[in-house]
C-alpha positions as CSV (number, residue, x, y, z in Angstrom):
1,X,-15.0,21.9,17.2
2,X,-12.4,19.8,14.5
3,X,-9.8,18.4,15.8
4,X,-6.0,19.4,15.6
5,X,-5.7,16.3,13.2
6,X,-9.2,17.6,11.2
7,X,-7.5,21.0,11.4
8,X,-4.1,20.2,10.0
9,X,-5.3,20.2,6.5
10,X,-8.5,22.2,5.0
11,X,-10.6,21.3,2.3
12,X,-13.1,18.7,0.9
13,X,-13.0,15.1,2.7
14,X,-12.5,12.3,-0.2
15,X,-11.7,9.9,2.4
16,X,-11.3,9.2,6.0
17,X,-11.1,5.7,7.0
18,X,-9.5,4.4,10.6
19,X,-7.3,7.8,10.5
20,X,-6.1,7.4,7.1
21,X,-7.6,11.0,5.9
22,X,-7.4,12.3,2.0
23,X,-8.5,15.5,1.6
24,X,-9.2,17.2,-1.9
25,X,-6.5,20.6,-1.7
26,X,-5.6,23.4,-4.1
27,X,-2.1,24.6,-4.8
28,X,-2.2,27.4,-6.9
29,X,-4.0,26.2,-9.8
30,X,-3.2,22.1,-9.5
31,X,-5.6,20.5,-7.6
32,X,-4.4,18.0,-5.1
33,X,-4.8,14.8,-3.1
34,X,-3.0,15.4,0.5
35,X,-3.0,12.3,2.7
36,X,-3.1,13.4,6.3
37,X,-2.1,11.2,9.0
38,X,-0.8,10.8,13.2
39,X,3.0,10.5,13.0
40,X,2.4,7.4,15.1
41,X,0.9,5.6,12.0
42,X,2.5,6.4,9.2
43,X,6.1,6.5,7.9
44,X,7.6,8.1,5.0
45,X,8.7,4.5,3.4
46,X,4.7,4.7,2.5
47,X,5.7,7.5,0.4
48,X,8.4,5.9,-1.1
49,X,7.4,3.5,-2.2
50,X,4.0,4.9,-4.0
51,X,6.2,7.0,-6.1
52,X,8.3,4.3,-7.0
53,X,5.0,2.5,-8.3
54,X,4.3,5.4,-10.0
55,X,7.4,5.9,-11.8
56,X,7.0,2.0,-13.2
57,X,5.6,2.1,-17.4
58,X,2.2,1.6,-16.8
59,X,1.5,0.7,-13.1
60,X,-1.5,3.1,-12.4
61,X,-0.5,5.0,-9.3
62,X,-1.1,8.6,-8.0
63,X,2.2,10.6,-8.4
64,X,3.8,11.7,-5.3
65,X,4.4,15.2,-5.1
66,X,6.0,15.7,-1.9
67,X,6.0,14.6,1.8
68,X,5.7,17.4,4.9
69,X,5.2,17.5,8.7
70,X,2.3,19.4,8.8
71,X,2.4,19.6,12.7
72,X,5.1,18.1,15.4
73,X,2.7,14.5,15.2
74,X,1.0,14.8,11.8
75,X,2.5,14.2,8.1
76,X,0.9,15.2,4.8
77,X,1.6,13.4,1.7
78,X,0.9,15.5,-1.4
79,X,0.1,13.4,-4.7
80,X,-1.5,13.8,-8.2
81,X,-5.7,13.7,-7.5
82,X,-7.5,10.2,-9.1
83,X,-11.1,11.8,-10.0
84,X,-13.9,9.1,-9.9
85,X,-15.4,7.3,-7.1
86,X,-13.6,4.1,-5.5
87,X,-14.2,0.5,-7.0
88,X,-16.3,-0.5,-3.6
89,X,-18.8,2.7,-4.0
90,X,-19.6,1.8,-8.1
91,X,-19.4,-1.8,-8.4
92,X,-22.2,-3.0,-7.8
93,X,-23.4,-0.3,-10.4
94,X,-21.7,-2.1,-13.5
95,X,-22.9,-4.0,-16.0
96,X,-21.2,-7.6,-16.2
97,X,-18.9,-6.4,-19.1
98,X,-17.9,-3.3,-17.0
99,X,-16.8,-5.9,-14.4
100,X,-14.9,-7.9,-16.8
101,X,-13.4,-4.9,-17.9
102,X,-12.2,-3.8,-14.2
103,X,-11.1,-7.2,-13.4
104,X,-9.1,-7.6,-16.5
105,X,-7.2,-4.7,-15.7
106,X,-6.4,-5.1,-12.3
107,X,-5.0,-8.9,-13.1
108,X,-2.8,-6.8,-16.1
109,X,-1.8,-4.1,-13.0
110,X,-0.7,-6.6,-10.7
111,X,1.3,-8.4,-13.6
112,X,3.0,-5.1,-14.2
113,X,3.7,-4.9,-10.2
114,X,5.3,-8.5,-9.9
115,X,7.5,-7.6,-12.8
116,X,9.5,-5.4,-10.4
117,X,11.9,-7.2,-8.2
118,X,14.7,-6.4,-5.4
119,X,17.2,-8.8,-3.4
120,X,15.7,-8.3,-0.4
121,X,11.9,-8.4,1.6
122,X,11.4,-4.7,2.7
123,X,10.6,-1.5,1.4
124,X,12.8,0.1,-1.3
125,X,16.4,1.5,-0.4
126,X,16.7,-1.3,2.2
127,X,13.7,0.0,4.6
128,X,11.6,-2.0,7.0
129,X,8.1,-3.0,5.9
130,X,4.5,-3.3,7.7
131,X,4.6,-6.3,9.6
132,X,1.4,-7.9,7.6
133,X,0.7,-10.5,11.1
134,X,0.1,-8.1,13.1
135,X,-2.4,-5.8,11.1
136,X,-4.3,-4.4,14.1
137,X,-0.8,-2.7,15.4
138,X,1.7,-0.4,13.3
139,X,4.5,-2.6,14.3
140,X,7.3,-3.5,11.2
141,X,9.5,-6.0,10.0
142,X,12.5,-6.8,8.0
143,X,14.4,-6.0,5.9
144,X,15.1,-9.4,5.1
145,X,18.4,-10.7,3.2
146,X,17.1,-13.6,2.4
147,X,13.8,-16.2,2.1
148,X,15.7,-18.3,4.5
149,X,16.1,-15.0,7.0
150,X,12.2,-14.5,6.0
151,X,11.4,-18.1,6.9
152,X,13.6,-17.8,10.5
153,X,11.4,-14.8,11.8
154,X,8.0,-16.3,10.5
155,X,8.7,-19.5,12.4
156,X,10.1,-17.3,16.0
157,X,6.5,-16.3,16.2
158,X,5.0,-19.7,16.2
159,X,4.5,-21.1,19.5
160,X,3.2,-24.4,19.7
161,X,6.4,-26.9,19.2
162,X,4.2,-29.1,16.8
163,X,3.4,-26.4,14.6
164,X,6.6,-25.2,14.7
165,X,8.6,-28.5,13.2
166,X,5.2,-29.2,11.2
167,X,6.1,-25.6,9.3
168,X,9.6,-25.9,9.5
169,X,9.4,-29.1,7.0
170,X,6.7,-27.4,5.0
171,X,8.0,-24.5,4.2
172,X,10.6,-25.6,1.6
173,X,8.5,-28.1,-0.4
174,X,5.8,-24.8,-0.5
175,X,8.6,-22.5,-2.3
176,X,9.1,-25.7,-5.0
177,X,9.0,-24.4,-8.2
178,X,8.6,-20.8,-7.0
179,X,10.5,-18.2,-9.1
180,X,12.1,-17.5,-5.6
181,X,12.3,-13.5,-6.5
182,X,10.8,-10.6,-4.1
183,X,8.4,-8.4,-6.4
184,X,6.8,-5.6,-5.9
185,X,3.3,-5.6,-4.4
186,X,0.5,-3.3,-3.3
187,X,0.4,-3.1,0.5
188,X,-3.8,-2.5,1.1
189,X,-5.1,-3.5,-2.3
190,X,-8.8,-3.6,-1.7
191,X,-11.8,-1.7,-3.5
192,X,-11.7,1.7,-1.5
193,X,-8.3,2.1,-2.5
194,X,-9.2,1.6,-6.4
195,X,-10.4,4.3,-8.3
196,X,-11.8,3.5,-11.8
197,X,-11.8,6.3,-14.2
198,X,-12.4,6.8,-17.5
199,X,-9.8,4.4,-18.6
200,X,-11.5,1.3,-16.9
């Protein structure tokens, strides 16, 4: 018998990795990708900031249309569906110029991310942002004002009084030369989560 979780949402699994679910939905006649996951990880920030990447001249990024609780502990996020299989499914499938062709791009797409900057770390509107140390826990971090706040917390979780002074003197000669602005990045860029399509 499904699930509540397997319930919340019908139609055709695309994806369903470590409870992050994407199921292939109708609405009317606009077919749909709704991401389905436990309130307990996820948060609307997630949301946020896809459709901001999506708004962004020629960042390639699904088009959020909308974000509901589906039941008291699940959310659904609602965006534009990418047909196509992911990168990790079809690469080894592609000729060497195909490759080229795919890397090429992505380097260009990740250009077009880092051209986006904020005065802050965080999410957009001033909203905290997975804590990327702790990546086997759904725990959050930030927002930080400043490298130097950045720098304080980083160096609170080391230990070891060695280490500590031994980053504490490294850290500034690492940001020499550094354009010192917070840009835009992608927050799980990996091949599952890239879908080349015709365009690639």
């Amino acid at each position: 018998m499904p699930s509540k979780y397997e319930r919340a949402i019908r139609g055709r699994d695309l994806y369903n990795y470590f409870g992050n679910r994407v199921v292939e939905s109708r609405t009317g006649d606009l077919v749909v990708a709704v991401k389905v996951k436990p309130v307990d990880g996820y948060v609307r920030s997630e949301g946020h900031m896809m459709h901001f990447a999506s708004q962004q001249p020629g960042i390639l990024a699904p088009k959020v249309l909308g974000c509901y609780d589906v039941e008291p502990e699940i959310i659904a996020t609602v965006t534009d569906l990418v047909p196509g299989e992911s990168l990790d499914k079809v690469w080894h499938s592609l000729n060497s110029e195909g490759k080229k062709s795919i890397k090429a791009q992505l380097k260009e797409q990740i250009r077009l991310y880092r051209i986006h900057s904020q005065p802050y770390i965080g999410r957009i509107n001033h909203q905290e942002t997975l804590n990327f140390f702790d990546r086997l826990h759904f725990n959050f971090m930030g927002p930080f004002k400043s490298k130097e706040e950045f720098d304080e917390w980083c160096l609170a979780r080391v230990k070891s009084p060695m280490a500590h002074s031994f980053w504490k003197h490294q850290l500034p000669k690492m940001r020499a030369g550094g354009s010192g602005r917070f840009v835009l990045t992608h927050g799980d860029l990996s091949a599952r989560n890239i879908m080349p399509g015709t365009s690639w």
